[in-house]
N, C-alpha and C positions, 0 to 999 in steps of 0.2 A: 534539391533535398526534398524527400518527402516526407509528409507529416503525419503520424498515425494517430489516432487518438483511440486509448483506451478504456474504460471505467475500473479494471485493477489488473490483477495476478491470477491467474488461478493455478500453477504451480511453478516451485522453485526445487531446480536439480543442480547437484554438482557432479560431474561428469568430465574426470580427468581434469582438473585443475580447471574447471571451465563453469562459470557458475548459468544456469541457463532459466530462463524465465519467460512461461506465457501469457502476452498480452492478451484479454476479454474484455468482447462486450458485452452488456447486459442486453437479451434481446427483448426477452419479455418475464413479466412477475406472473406467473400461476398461484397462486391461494399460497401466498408468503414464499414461494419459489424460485428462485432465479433461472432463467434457463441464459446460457452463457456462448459465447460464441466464441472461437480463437480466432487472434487478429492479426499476429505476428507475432516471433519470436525474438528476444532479445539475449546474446551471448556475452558474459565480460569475463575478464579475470576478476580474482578475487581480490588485489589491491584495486581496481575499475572499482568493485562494487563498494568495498572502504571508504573512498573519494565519492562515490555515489550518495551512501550513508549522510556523510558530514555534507556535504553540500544541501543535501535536502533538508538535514536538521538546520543547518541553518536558516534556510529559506523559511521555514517554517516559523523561526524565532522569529523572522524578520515581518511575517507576515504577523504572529499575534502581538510585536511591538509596535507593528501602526496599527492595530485594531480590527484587522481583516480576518484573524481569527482568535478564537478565544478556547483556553486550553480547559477542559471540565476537570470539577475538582473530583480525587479519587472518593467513591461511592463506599461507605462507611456501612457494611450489613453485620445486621443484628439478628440475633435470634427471637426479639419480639420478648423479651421477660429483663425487667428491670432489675439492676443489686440494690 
């Protein structure tokens, strides 16, 4: 099996019942810039990507219930003028 390691997505299509998605690296930051690299591409169905969804969310709950990550609270913005 081989193992790719990405840093995210840089696009997602659906093309004929096929959901498709590019794996990127990040190569290098220019002044706040990503410059990105494709790495591979990944093809599921769209029940694959469903199961995909919920598996992840989980892993995610499971990681901020031991501590590993911690979820930020929603950012409350104001217009700066008090009632």
């Amino acid at each position: 099996m081989q193992t790719i390691y990405a840093d995210g997505i840089a696009n997602i299509t659906l093309i004929d019942g096929i959901i498709r998605l590019d794996l990127v690296n990040i190569t290098q930051i220019e002044q706040e810039k990503a410059n990105i690299r494709q790495v591979a591409a990944l093809a599921m169905s769209v029940p694959a990507l469903l199961r995909t969804h919920e598996q992840l969310s989980q892993a995610i709950n499971k990681m901020v219930e031991d501590g590993i990550l911690k979820k930020n609270e929603p950012q409350v913005v104001t217009d700066g003028t008090s009632n």
